[in-house]
C-alpha positions, 0 to 999 in steps of 0.5 A: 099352605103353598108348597115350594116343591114345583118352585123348587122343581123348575129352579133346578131344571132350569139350572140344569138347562142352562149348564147343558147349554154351557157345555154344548157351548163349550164343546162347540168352541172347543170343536170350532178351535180344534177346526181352526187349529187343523185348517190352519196346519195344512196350510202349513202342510200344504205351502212346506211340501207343494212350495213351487205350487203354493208360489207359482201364481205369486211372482209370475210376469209378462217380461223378465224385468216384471217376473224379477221385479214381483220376485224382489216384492215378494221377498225372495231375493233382497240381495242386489246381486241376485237381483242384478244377476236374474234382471241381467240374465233373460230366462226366455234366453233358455226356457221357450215356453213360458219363461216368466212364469213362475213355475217348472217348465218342462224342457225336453229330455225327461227334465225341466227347468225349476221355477223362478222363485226357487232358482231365488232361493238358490241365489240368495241362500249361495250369494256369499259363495258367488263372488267375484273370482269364485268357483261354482258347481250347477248339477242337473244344470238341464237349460243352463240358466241358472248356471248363466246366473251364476257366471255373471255373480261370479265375474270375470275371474271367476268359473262356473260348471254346468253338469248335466247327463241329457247330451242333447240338454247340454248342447241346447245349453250351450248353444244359448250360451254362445248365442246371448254370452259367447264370451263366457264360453270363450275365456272359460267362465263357463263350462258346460260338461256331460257327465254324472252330476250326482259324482261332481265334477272333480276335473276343476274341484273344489268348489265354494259353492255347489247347487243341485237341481234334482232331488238327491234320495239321501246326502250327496257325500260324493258332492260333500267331498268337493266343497271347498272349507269353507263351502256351501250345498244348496240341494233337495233331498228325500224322495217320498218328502223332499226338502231343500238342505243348506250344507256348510262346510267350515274351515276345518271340514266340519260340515253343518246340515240346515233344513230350510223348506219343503219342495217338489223336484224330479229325482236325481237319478240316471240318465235312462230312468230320466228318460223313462219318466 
């Protein structure tokens, strides 16, 4: 009589091979999805806190017109007004070295001047506050460009402040003011001033708009106070982590906080510390 014992002995060992494979295979899905799932995140990570690394080989250009060109292509600034301001102002006017590249450069006095596509951003998230006959605070305004942007949004009956505490930052500024737009400084379109940035600039408050080009290390309440109702802050803030934070301020005074991207900015901080940096 046959028995059925070894039959049965490899039927179940077989079994069991098979649902030791199945988890193995399991477990190395589960392991591969885990993998995927975190690469994934620090993309993320990366892109939200390095955002002007992650940017700077996108929309760099050999002139002005390309670098505004590969900005609008890439769908960081839409609006025609920002994208005539940025075509109309020529970066290489205040930034000598490498103007259209699209990441910081460094402009002397411990400060330099943001990259492109953050100065769009800017723009973009300020351009309802930059109209015609609208008046505007640049703190940390550093070589004036940005500034120069938003004297040509603001028009011919508007004004735009540029604060900045570097004396030798200001005057490079307005030398260049003079020399492209000589104009603007004459019938007071633009005003470049020395001073703290981080207290505004109360003489010609209060301001539709106001943006900040350094990193505040908790919420500018000094600048809050010379916002217009209704008004918008564009500013990074944090020190550790930064982040670029919309402000709006209503008709009645209230005041919204928006969080909209993860940066990397130099401190907004005194002069002699800037120096020392």
């Amino acid at each position: 009589m046959t028995s059925n014992k070894p039959k049965c002995k490899y039927f179940f060992g077989f079994r069991a091979a098979v649902f030791s494979i199945s988890i193995i295979i399991f477990l190395l899905l589960i392991a591969k999805i885990k993998t995927a799932l975190i690469i994934q995140r620090e993309k993320r990570t990366l892109s939200f806190k390095n955002h002007n690394l992650t940017m700077s080989w996108m929309c760099s250009g050999t002139t002005n017109i390309e670098l505004v060109k590969n900005l609008a292509q890439a769908k960081i600034i839409s609006c025609k007004r920002v994208i005539s301001a940025m075509r109309t102002v020529d970066r290489a006017h205040f930034a000598n070295q490498h103007p259209y590249e699209d990441a910081p450069q460094c402009i002397g006095f411990g400060a330099t001047i943001s990259a492109p596509h953050m100065h769009g951003y800017a723009l973009e998230n300020l351009n309802q506050y930059l109209r015609p006959g609208m008046n505007a605070l640049d703190v940390g305004s550093g070589s004036g460009y940005l500034t120069a942007c938003m004297a040509e949004m603001v028009g011919a009956s508007g004004h735009v402040v540029g604060i900045d505490h570097a004396p030798g930052l200001v005057s490079h500024s307005k030398a260049a003011m003079e020399r492209h737009y000589p104009e603007w400084i004459q019938n007071g379109r633009v005003h470049l001033v020395v001073g703290d940035g981080r207290k505004g600039y109360a003489p010609m408050a209060p301001y539709d708009c106001i943006h900040v080009g350094a990193a505040a290390p908790e919420e500018p309440t000094d600048l809050l106070s010379q916002l217009k109702s209704p008004g918008r802050m564009f500013v990074p803030v944090g020190t550790s982590e930064q982040y670029i934070v919309v402000y709006d301020k209503d008709t009645n005074g209230n005041v919204a906080r928006r969080q909209i991207m993860g940066v990397r900015y130099v401190p907004l901080t005194d002069l002699e510390k800037q120096y020392s940096a």
